[in-house]
N, C-alpha and C positions, 0 to 999 in steps of 0.2 A: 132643529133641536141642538142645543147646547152641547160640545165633546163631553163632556162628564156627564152628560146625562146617556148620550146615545154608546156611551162604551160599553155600560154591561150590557146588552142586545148585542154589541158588537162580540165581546169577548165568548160568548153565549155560542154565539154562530161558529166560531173557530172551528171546534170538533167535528164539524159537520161542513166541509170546504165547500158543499155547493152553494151553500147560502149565505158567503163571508159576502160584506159588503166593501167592493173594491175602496182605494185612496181616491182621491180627485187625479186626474190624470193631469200632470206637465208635459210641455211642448217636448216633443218627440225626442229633438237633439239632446235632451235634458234626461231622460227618463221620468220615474216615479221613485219618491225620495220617503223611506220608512223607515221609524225608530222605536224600537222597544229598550224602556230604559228602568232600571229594577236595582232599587236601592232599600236595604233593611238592615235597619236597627238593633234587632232585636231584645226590645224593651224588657226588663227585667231581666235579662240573663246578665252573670256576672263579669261577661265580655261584652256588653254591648256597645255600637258601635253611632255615637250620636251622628256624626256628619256624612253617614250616606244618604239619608233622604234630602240635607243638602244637595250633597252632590247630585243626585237626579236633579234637581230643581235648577239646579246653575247650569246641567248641561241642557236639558228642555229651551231654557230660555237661550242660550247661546246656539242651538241647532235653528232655532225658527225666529230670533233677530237678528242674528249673525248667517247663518248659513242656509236661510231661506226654505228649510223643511213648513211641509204645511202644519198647521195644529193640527189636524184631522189625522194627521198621520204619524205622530208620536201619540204613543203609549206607557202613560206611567204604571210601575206597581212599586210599589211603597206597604209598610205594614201599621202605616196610622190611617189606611182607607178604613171608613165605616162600610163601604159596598165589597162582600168577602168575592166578588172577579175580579176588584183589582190587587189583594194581598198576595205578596209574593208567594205561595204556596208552591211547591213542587209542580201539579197540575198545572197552577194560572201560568207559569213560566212555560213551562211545557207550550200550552195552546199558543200565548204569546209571539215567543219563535214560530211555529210552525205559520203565524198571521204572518211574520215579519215576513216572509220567504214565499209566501202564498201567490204564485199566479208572478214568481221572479222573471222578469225579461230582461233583453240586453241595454245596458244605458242606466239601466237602475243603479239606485245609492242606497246601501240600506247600512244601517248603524243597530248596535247591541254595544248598551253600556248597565255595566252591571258593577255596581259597589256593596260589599258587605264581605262575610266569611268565606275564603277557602280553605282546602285541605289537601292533604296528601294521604291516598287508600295505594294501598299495594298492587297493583295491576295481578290482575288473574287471566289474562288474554293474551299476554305476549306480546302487545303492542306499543310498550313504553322502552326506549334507549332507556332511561336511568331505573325502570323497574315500580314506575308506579303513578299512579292514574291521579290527576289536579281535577277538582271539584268544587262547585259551588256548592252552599249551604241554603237551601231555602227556606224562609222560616217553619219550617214544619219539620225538617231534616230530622230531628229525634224520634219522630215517629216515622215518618214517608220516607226518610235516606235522603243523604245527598244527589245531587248531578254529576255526572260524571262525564269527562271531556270527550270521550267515547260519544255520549249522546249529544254532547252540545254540538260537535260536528258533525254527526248524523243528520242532524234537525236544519242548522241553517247553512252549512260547509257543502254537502255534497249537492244540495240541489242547483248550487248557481249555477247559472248557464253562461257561455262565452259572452260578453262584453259587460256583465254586472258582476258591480262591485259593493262586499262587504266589511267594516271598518267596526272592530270590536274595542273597546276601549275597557279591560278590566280591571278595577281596582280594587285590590283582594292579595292576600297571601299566597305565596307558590304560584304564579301568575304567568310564567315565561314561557309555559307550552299549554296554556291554558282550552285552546281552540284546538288542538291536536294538531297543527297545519304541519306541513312536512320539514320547513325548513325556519330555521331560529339564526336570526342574524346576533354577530359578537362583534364589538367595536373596543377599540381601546380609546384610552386619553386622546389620543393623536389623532383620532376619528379614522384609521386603518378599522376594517372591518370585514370580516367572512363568513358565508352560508353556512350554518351545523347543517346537516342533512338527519333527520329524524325520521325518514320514512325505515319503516320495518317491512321486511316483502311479505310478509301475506296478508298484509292488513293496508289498505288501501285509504290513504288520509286525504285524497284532493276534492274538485269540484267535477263539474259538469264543461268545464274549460274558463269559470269567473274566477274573480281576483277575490281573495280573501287575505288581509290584515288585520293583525291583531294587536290591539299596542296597549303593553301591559306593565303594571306595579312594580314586579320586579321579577327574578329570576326563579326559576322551581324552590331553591334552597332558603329564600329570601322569606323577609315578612316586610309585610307593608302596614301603614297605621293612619287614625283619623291625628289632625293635631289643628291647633287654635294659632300657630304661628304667621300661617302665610294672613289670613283676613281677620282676622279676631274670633271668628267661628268656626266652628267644627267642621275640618273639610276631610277627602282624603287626597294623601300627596299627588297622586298622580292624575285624577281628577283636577283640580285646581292650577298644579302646572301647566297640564296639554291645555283650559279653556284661555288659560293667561298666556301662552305662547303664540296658539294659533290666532286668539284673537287680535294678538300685539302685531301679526307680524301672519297674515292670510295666505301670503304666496311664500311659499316656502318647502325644504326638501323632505324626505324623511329622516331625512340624517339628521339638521339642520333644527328640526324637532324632536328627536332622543338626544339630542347633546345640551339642548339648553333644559329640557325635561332634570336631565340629571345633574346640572348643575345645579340648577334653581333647587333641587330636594334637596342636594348635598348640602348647599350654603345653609338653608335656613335647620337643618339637621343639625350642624355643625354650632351653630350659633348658639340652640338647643339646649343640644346635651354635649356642646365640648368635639376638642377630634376624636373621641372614646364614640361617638354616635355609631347606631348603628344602620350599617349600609343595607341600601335601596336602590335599586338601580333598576329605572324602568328598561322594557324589552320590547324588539318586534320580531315578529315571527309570519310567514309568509304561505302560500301556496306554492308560490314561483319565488325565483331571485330577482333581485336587480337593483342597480345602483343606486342605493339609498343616497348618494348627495347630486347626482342627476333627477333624481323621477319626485317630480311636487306632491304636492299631497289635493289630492282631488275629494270633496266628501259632496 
């Protein structure tokens, strides 16, 4: 059966984890490689946002031509599906992560990319250094409420287990502690760069002993945007940097990929709207530390 046909059965089954039907399994040394990728529009609203279903679209095809994920195991939602399991709704995201994470082992690669609106709500928990909780918008958000970073790391952050790893790529407003992960790296021009430590003691932000990575738009205070400059169509910035970097240039550090990330936006920002542009400066943030211009980037 065709993936677009065998998805709602699939997404169907989420709720209910004994009946998820696994990915095809890769050779062992390799793991099992899963992507949940959710881009929205939001048609008719007076902010909409044309080039995130781009974006899904360009990262799909650069995970499973470029970085060898199978089809069967990426998962679009998008809000121009006519089948309402795959529209980004509160819920369908919801099930989504919990598939991505489902049945997590060591070796695993699993990806969450997610383009459209975030926000900044005021933490009620205690558990934010700057006092306030980053959020997706899902298209239903005016009625169902946003996500909140609290549950996004709930959902795919705390279950990994020692030797998997997860690579979140979010392109959205307020982005920089988006995954809640404990530790937020800061670099300057000179590519000098240090750990912020954001863990808060009574609130517990890690994993099960896996690596989680987050590589994000831009900073909590930031805003990020779609724009027609870098390919002639509607992308978002940091979307279309990270597919044009990694794919220019595969073996490469983390460092090595936030410094040309931040170039490439700044030059074509600049060219733009002038040196008056306004700054974007994509982010990584971590579970653990380590030397972003020694440690490659593995997905």
């Amino acid at each position: 059966m065709p993936f677009h046909q065998a998805l709602p059965n699939l997404i169907n089954q989420i709720q209910a984890f004994p009946g998820l039907q696994q990915a095809p399994a890769a050779p062992p040394t390799m793991g099992r490689r899963r992507a949940v990728l959710c881009g929205i529009t939001y048609k008719g609203h007076p902010k909409s946002l044309p080039g995130s279903i781009n974006d899904v679209i360009c990262m799909k095809n650069f995970l499973i031509n470029k970085l060898g994920f199978p089809n069967s195991s990426v998962i679009l939602l998008t809000d121009d599906e006519m089948d309402r399991s795959r529209i980004p709704t509160k819920m369908n995201i919801r099930r989504a992560l919990h598939w991505l994470v489902q049945g997590c082992q060591p070796g695993d690669s699993l990806v969450f990319h997610y383009s459209g609106h975030g926000s900044k709500l005021r933490d009620s928990d205690g558990d934010e250094v700057d006092g306030h909780d980053e959020s997706l918008c899902p298209v239903d958000y005016e009625t169902e409420g946003r996500m909140l970073d609290d549950e996004i790391n709930e959902i795919i952050v705390r279950p990994l287990p020692r030797g998997a790893t997860l690579h979140a790529i979010i392109d959205t407003c307020f982005s920089g502690t988006f995954l809640d992960l404990r530790y937020l790296c800061r670099i300057n021009k000179a590519g000098n760069f240090m750990w912020e430590d954001h863990r808060v003691r009574h609130r517990y932000k890690g994993s099960k002993g896996g690596t989680a990575i987050s590589i994000s738009a831009c900073d909590d205070h930031q805003t990020s945007g779609d724009t027609t400059a870098f390919s002639g169509k509607s992308n978002g910035a940091l979307t279309y940097s990270f597919i044009k970097t990694l794919g220019t240039m595969p073996k490469m550090t983390y460092g090595q990929l936030l410094i040309t990330m931040r170039k490439e936006i700044y030059g074509t920002r600049v060219a733009v709207a002038g040196p008056n542009a306004v700054i974007q400066e994509p982010q990584i943030s971590a579970t653990s530390r380590f030397d972003i211009h020694t440690k490659n980037i593995t997905i």
